[in-house]
N, C-alpha and C positions, 0 to 999 in steps of 0.2 A: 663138533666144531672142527673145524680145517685151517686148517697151519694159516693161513691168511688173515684169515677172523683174529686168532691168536697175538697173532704179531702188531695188527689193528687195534687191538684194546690194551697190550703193550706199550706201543708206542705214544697211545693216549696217557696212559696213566702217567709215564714217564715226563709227558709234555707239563702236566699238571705242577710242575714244581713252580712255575711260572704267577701261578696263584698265590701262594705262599709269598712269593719274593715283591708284587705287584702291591699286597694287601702291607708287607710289610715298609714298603718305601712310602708306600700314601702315608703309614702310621708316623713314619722317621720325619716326611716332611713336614707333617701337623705339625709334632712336638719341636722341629724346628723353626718354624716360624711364631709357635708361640714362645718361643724363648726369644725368638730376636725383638719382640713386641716387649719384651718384658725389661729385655738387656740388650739394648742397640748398640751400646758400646763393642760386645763383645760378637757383632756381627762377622766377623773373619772365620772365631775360632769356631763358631756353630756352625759356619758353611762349609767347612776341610773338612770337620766331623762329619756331617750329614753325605759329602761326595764320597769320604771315605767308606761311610755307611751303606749306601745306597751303590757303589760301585759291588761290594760282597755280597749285597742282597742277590744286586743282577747277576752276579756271576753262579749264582746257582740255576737261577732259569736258565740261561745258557748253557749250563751244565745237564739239565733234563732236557734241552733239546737234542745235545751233542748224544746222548743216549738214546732219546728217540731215533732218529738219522742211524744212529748205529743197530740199534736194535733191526728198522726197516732193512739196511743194507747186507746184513750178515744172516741173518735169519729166513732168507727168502731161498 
């Protein structure tokens, strides 16, 4: 295999955090809307939860792309 190939399934693997953070927001958002189904009153405190949630899920995919991007750029 050649240094290209390498850096190609690198940077894939790396991309893949994206799955992780995708599967777990869909999960955050279920569990939050059945709570608000359950407790409308306390529709605020579930949604700053969930933003706040769903903002650190994204920031690790963003973080497996910024490695990607750097793995391609540096390794070439």
């Amino acid at each position: 295999m050649d240094l290209t190939t390498l850096i190609a399934i690198g940077a894939g693997i790396a991309v893949f955090t994206g799955i992780g953070a995708g599967i777990g927001i869909g999960i955050a958002t279920g569990k939050a809307v059945e709570a608000v189904s359950r407790q409308p009153e306390a529709e605020s405190k579930i949604m700053k939860l969930l933003m706040l949630g769903c903002a650190l899920a994204e920031a690790t995919a963003v973080y497996g792309l910024i490695i990607a991007i750097l793995i391609i750029i540096f390794l070439k």
